[in-house]
LOKE-718776 format. One line per field, with one value per residue (C-alpha): residue number from 1; residue in one letter; chain; x, y, z. Coordinates in Angstrom, 3 decimals. Example, Ala and Ser with C-alpha at 12.3 -4.5 7.8 and 13.67 -1.06 7.14 Angstrom:
2
vodren: [1; 2]
marmi: [A; S]
volum: [A; A]
xx: [12.300; 13.670]
yy: [-4.500; -1.060]
zz: [7.800; 7.140]
END
This chain:
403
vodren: [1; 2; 3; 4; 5; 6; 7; 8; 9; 10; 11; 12; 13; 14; 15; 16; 17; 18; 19; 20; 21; 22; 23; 24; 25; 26; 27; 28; 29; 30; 31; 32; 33; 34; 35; 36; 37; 38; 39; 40; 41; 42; 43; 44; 45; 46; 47; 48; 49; 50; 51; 52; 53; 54; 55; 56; 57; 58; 59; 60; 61; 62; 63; 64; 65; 66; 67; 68; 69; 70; 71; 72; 73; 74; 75; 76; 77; 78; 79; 80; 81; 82; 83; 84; 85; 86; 87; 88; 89; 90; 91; 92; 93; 94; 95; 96; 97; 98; 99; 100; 101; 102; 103; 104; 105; 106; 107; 108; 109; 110; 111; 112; 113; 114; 115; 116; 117; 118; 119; 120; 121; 122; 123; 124; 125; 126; 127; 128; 129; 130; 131; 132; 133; 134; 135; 136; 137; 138; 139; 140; 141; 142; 143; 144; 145; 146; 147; 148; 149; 150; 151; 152; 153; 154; 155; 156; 157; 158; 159; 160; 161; 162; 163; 164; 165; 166; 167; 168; 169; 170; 171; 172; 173; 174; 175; 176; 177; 178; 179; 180; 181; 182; 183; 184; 185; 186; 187; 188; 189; 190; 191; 192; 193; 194; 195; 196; 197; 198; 199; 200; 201; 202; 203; 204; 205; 206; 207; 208; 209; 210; 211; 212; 213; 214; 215; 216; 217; 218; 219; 220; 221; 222; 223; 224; 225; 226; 227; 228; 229; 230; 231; 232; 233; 234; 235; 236; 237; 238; 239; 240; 241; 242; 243; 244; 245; 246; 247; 248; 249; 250; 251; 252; 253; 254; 255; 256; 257; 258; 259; 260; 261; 262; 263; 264; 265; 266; 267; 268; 269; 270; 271; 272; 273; 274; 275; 276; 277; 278; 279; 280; 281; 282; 283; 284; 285; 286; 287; 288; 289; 290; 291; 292; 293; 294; 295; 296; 297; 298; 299; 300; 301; 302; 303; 304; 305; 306; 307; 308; 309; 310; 311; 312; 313; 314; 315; 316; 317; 318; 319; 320; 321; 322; 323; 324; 325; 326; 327; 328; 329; 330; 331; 332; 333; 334; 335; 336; 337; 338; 339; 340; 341; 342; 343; 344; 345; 346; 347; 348; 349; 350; 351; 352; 353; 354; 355; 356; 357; 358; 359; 360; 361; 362; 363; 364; 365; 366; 367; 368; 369; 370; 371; 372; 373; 374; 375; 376; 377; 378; 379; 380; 381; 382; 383; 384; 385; 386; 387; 388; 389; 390; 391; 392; 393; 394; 395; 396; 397; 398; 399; 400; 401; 402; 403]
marmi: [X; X; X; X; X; X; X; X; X; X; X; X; X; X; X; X; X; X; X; X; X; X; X; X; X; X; X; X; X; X; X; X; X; X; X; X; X; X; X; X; X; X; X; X; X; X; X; X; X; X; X; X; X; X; X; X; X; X; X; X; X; X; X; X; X; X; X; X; X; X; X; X; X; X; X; X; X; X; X; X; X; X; X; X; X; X; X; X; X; X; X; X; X; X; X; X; X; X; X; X; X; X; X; X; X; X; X; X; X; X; X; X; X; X; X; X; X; X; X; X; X; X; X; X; X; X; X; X; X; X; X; X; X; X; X; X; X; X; X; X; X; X; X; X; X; X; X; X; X; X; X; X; X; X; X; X; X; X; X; X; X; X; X; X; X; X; X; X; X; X; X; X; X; X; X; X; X; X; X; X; X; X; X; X; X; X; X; X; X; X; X; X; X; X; X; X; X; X; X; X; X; X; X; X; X; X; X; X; X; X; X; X; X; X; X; X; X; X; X; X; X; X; X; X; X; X; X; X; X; X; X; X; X; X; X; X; X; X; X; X; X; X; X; X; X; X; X; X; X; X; X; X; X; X; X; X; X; X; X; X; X; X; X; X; X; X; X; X; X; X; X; X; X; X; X; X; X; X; X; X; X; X; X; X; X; X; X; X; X; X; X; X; X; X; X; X; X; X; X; X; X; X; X; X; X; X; X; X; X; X; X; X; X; X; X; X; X; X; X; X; X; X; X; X; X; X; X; X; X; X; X; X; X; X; X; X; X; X; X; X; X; X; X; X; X; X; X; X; X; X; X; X; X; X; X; X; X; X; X; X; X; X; X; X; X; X; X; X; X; X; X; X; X; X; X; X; X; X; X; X; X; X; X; X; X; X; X; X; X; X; X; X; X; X; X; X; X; X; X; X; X; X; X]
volum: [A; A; A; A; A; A; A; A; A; A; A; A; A; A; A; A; A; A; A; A; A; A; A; A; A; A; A; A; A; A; A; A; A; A; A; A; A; A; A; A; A; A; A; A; A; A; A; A; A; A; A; A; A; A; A; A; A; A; A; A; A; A; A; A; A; A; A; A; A; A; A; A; A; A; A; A; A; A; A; A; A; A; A; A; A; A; A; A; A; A; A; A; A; A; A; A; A; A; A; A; A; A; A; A; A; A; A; A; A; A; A; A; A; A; A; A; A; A; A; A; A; A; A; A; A; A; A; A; A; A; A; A; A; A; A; A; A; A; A; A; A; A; A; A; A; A; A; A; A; A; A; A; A; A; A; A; A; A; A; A; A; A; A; A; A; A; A; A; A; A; A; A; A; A; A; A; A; A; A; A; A; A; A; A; A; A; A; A; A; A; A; A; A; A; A; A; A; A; A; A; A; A; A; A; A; A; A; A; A; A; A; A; A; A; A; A; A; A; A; A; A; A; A; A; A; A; A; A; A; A; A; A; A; A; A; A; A; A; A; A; A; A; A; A; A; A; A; A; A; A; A; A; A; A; A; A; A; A; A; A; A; A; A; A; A; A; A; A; A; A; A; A; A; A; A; A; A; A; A; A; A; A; A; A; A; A; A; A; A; A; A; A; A; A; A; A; A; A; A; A; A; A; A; A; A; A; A; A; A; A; A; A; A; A; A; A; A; A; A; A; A; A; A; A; A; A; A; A; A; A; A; A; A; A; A; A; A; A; A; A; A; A; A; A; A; A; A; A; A; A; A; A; A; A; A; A; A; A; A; A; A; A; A; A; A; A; A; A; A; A; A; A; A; A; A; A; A; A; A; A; A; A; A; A; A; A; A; A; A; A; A; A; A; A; A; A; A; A; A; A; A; A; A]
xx: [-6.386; -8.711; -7.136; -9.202; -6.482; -7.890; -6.755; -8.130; -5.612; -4.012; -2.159; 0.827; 2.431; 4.341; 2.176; 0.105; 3.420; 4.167; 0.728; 1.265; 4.426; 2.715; -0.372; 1.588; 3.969; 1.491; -0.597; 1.516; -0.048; -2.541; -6.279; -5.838; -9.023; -7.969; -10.917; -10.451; -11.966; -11.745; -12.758; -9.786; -7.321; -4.679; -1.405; -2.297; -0.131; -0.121; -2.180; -2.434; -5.185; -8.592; -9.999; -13.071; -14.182; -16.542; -17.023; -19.197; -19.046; -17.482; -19.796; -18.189; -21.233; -21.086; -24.317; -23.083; -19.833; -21.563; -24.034; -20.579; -18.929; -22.217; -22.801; -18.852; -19.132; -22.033; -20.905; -17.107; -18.699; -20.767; -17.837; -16.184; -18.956; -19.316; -15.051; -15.470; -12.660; -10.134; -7.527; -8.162; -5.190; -5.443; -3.180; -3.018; -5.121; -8.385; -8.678; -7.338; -10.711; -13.069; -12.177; -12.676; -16.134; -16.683; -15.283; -16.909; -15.298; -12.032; -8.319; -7.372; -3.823; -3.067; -0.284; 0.634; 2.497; 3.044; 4.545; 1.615; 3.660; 2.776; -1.291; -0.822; 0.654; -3.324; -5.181; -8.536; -11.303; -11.895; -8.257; -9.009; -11.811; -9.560; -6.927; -9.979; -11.352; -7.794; -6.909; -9.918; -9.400; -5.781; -6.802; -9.541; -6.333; -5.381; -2.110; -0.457; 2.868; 4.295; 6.102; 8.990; 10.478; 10.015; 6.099; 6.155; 7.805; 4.887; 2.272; 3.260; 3.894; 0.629; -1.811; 0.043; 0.103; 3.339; 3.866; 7.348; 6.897; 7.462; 8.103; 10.284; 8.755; 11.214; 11.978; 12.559; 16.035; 16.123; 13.068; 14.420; 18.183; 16.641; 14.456; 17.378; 18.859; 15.989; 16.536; 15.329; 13.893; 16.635; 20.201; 21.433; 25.064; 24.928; 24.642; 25.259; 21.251; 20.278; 16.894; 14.285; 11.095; 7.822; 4.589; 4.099; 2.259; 2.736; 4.907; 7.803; 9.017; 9.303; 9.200; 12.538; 14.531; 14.190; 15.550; 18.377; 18.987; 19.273; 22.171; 23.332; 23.341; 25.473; 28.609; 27.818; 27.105; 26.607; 23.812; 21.035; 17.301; 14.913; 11.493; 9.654; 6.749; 2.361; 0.415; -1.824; -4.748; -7.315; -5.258; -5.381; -2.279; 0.037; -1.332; -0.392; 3.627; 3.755; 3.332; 5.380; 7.910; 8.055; 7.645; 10.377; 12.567; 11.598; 12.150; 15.713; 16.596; 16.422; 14.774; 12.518; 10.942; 8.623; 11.468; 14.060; 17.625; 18.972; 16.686; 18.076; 15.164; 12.957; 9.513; 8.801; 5.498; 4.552; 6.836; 6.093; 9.774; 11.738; 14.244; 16.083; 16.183; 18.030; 20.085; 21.491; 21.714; 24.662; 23.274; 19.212; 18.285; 14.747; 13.931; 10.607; 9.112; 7.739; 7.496; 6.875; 9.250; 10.164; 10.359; 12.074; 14.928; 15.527; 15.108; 17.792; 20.193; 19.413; 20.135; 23.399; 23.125; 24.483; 21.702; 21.040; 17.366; 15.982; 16.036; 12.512; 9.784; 9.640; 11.936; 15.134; 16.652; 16.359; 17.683; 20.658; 22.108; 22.594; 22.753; 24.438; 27.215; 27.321; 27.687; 26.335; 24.423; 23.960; 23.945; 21.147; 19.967; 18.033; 14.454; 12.166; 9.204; 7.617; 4.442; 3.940; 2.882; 2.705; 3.596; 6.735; 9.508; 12.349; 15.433; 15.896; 18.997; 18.013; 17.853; 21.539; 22.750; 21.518; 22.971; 26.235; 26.469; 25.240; 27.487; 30.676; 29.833; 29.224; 33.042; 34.349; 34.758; 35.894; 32.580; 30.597; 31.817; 31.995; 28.078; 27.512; 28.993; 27.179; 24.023; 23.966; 25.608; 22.189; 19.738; 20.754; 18.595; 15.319; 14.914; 11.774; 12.130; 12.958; 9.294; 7.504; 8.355; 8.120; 4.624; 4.257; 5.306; 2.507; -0.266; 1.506; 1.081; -2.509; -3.230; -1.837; -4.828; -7.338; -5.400]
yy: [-238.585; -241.040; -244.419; -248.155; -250.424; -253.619; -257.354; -260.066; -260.018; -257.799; -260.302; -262.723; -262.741; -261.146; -259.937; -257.943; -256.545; -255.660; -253.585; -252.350; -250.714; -249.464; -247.696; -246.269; -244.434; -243.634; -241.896; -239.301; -237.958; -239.227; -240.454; -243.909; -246.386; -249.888; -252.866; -256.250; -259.235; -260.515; -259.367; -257.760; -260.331; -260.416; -260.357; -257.916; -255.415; -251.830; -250.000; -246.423; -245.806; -246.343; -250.074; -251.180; -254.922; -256.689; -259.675; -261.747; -265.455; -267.775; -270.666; -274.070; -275.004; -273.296; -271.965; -270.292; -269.099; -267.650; -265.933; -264.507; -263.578; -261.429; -259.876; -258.599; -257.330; -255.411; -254.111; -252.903; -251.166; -249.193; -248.201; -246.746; -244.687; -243.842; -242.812; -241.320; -243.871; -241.977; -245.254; -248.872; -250.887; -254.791; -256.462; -260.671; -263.379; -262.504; -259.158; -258.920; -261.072; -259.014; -255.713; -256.203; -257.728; -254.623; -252.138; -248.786; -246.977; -245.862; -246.849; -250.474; -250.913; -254.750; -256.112; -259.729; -261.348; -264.986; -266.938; -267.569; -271.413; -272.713; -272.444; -274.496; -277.289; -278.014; -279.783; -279.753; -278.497; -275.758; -274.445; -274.230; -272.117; -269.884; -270.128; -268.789; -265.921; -264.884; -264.345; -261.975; -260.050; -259.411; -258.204; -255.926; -253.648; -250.345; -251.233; -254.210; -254.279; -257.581; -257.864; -259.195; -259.499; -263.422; -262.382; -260.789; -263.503; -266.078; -263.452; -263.658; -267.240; -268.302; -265.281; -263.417; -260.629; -258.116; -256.339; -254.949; -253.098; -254.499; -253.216; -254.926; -255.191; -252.552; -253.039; -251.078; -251.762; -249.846; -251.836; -255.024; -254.078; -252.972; -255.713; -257.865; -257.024; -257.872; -261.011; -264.411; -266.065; -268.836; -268.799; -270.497; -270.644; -274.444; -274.826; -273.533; -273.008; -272.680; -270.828; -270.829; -268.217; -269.416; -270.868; -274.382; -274.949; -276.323; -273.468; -273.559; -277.382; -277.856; -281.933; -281.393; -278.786; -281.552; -284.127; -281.834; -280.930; -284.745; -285.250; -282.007; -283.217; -286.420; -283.785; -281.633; -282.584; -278.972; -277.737; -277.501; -276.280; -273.235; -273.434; -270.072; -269.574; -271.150; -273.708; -272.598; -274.101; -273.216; -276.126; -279.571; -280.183; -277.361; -279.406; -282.462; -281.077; -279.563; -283.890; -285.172; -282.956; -283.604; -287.187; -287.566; -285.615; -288.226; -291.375; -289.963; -290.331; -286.439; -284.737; -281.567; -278.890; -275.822; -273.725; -276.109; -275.371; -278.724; -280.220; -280.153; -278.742; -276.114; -275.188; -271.834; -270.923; -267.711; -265.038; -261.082; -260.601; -263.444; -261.466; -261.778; -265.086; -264.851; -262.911; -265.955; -268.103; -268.853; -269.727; -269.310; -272.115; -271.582; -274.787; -272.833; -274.666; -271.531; -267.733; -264.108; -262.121; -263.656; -261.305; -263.585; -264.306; -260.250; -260.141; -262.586; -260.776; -257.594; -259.053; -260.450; -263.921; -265.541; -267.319; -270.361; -270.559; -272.339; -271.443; -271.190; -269.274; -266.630; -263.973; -265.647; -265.481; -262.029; -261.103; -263.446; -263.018; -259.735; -260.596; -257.015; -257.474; -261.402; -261.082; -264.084; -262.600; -266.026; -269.838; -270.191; -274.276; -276.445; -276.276; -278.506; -279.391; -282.301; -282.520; -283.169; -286.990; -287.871; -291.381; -290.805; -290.937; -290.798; -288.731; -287.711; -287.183; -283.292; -283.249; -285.538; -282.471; -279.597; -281.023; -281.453; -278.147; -276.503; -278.918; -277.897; -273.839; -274.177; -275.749; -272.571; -269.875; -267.765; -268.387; -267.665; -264.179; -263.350; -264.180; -262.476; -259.321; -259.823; -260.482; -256.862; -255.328; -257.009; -256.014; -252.306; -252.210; -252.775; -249.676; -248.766; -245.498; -246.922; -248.661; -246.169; -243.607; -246.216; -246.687; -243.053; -242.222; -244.880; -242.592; -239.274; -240.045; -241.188; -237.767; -235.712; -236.812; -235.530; -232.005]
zz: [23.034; 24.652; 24.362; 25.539; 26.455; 26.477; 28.519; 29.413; 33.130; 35.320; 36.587; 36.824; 33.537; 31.186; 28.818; 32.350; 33.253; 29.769; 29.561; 33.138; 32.056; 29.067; 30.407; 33.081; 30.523; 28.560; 30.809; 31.280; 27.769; 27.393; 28.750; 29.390; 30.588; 30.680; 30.868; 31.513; 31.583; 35.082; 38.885; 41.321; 42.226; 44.700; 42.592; 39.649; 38.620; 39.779; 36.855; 37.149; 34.821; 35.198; 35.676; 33.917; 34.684; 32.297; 35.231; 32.608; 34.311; 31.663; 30.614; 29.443; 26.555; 23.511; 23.525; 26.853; 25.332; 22.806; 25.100; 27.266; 23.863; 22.480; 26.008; 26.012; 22.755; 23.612; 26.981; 24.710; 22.175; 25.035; 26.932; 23.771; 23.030; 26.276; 26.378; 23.545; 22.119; 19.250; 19.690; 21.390; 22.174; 22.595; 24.388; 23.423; 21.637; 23.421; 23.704; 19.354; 18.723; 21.091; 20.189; 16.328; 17.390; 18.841; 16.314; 17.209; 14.544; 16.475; 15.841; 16.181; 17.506; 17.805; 20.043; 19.382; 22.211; 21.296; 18.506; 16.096; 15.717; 19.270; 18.419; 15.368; 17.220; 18.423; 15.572; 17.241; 15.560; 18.577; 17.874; 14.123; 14.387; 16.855; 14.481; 11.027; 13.686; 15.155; 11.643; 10.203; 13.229; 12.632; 9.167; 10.840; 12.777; 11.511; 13.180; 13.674; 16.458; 16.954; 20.016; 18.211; 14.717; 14.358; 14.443; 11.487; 9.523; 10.732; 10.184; 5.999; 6.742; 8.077; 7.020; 4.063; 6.111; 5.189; 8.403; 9.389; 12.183; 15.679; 19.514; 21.499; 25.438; 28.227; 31.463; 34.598; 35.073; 38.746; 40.137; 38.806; 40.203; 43.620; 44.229; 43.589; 46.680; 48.622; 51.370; 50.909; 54.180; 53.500; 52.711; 49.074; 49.315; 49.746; 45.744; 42.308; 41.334; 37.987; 37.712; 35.325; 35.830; 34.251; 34.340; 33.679; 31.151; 27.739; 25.892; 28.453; 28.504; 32.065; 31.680; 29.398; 31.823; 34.553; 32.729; 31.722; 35.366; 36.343; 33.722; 34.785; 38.097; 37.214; 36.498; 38.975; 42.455; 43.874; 41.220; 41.913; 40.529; 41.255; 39.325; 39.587; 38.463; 39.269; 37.504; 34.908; 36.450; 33.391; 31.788; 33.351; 30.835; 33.117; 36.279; 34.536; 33.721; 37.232; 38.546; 36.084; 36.950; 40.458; 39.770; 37.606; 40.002; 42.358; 40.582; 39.827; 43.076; 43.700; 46.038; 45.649; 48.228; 48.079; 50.253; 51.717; 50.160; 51.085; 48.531; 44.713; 42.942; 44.800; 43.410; 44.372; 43.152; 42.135; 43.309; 43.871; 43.345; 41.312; 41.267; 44.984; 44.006; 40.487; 42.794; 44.107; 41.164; 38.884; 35.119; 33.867; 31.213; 29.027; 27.085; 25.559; 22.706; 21.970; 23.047; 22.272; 23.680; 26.985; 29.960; 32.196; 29.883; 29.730; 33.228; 34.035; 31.531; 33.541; 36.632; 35.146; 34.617; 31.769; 29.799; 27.837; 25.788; 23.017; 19.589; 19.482; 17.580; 18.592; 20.527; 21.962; 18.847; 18.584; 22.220; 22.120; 18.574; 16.479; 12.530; 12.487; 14.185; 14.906; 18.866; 20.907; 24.351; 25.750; 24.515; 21.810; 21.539; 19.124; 20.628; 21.521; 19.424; 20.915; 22.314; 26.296; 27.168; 30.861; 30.091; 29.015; 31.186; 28.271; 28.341; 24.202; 22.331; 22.811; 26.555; 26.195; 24.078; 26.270; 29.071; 27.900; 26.392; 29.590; 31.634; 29.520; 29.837; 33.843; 33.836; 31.977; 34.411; 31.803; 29.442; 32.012; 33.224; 29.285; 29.074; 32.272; 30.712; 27.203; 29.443; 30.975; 27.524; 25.306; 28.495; 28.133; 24.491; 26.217; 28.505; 29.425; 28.293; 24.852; 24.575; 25.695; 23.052; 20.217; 21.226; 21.876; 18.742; 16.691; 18.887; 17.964; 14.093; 14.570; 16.651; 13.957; 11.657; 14.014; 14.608]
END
């Protein structure tokens, strides 16, 4: 079969590694070209397939994005024909919208990787429109996999779409387990970290986790904080979050560093491996006000930590409670659903609560080897191997038809 896989990136996040993972497995079978939307960059993921660029420079007037958006379309639909396309995968918001502009008559798999909730919480007329188009070309898939169950219930929820079938992201637990060990170029014995891996932008709460970590703080003297994760600079709001943070870090009479592990919160940046450095942490904490299927709180769990997330829409739920059996994984919390204002400097009765629930499981030894143990038991359901046949499987019914 000759399979497009389409995305915007091939780098830095979750939903690039996801696809990385993806390609790679499935090109073992099959003949996999994957385009994006972007020139090389230095930190993309190691893609085994064939890379096709459509390096159309983005234009900020509509007229212009218009004139970027028709001269994709047309430069998609000639590839296909050119690949001789049977099946096109697309991977995220962007690439769902482009490749049903540029239907060529092949296969439409659709992967949805974020919570259909946190678009809505932008009332502008530009995210409306997003919101109409996103919609009709959902509706234009042959296939629709959700990256998580809680998708499905806001597809019928927001679109009247009845979809049930979903594929949880894998993960290579030897890579992960093996970069673990790597070394750090400093030494964190000094303190009890608590780690959180993410960009900062709006979805992940970042101005709420540091006002957790100051109470936090109050109780205990050794903790301290390691932030993981880049700016989205296409947003001047995750620029905006990344300041406040550091400013309210500061005006709590805490100090913060880029590497220094004397300081009590360390932003890290962007990190090849994160995982040498949950290595060396005791407890990860993701305030999300909204996700997909996070990577980083699976990640953790592999690596052993026990985990505390928010209740949010959509994916932690999932992970860190089974309705079949009624096991806990990790500490599920009310989540956040505020919106981000630079301005304010206020610690709410949520942050009060998070804090001393996290405060109260970081003084039970005994909790927190139990939740380090459910963390590896839950992590062990999201192999690799696992997604990769569920997804080889959707292909092996389509190919049938042709045979």
């Amino acid at each position: 079969m000759n399979i497009l896989f389409l995305i915007p990136s091939l780098s830095k996040g979750g939903q690039e590694k996801a696809g990385m993972l993806l390609c790679n497995y499935l090109s073992q079978f099959h003949n996999i070209t994957v385009v994006c939307l972007e020139s090389r960059q230095p930190d993309e993921f190691l893609y085994q397939s064939e890379i096709i660029r459509l390096e159309i420079p983005r234009k900020k007037t509509i007229a212009g994005k218009i004139s970027v958006g028709s001269k994709r379309i047309k430069a998609l639909k000639a590839i296909k024909k050119k690949l001789k396309t049977d099946i096109s995968i697309a991977f995220g918001n962007t690439a769902i919208i482009l490749n049903a502009m540029a239907d060529n008559g092949e296969y439409k798999i659709i992967s949805i990787r974020q919570s259909l909730s946190g678009a809505r919480m932008d009332s502008s007329l530009k995210s409306k429109l997003h919101h109409r188009l996103y919609k009709w070309a959902i509706k234009k898939a042959d296939k629709i996999v959700p990256v998580s169950k809680g998708i499905n219930d806001e597809l019928y929820k927001y679109f009247k779409i009845k979809n049930k079938f979903f594929i949880h992201n894998g993960y290579d637990f030897d890579e992960i387990k093996s970069k673990a060990l790597e070394t750090t170029s400093h030494s964190y014995e000094n303190k009890s970290w608590i780690v959180h891996t993410g960009r900062f932008d709006i979805s992940k709460g970042h101005w709420h986790l540091v006002k957790i970590f100051v109470e936090i703080k109050k109780k205990f003297s050794s903790a301290g904080l390691m932030l993981i994760g880049g700016v989205d600079q296409s947003s001047g709001t995750g620029i905006d979050i990344f300041n406040y943070c550091k400013l309210y870090i500061e005006q709590s009479g805490l100090k913060w560093s880029d590497e220094d592990p004397e300081a009590d919160v360390l932003f890290l940046g962007h990190q090849e491996n994160p995982f040498r450095f949950l290595a060396k942490a005791r407890l990860f904490i993701m305030p999300s006000l909204w996700e997909g299927f996070p990577n980083s709180l699976v990640e953790a769990m592999i690596c052993g930590l026990p985990v505390v997330a928010a209740d949010c829409a959509t994916g932690p739920g999932e992970i860190l409670h089974d309705t079949t059996s009624g096991k806990d994984y990790g500490l599920l919390l009310p989540a956040f659903n505020d919106k981000f204002d630079k301005t304010d400097y206020n610690t709410t009765k949520l942050d009060y609560y998070w804090a001393e629930k996290i405060s109260k499981l970081m003084s039970d030894n005994t909790a927190m080897q139990f939740f380090c143990q459910m963390s590896i038991e839950r992590s062990r359901e999201y192999s690799l191997d696992k997604y990769g046949r569920n997804w080889l499987h959707i292909i092996e019914e389509k190919e049938k038809t042709y045979q």
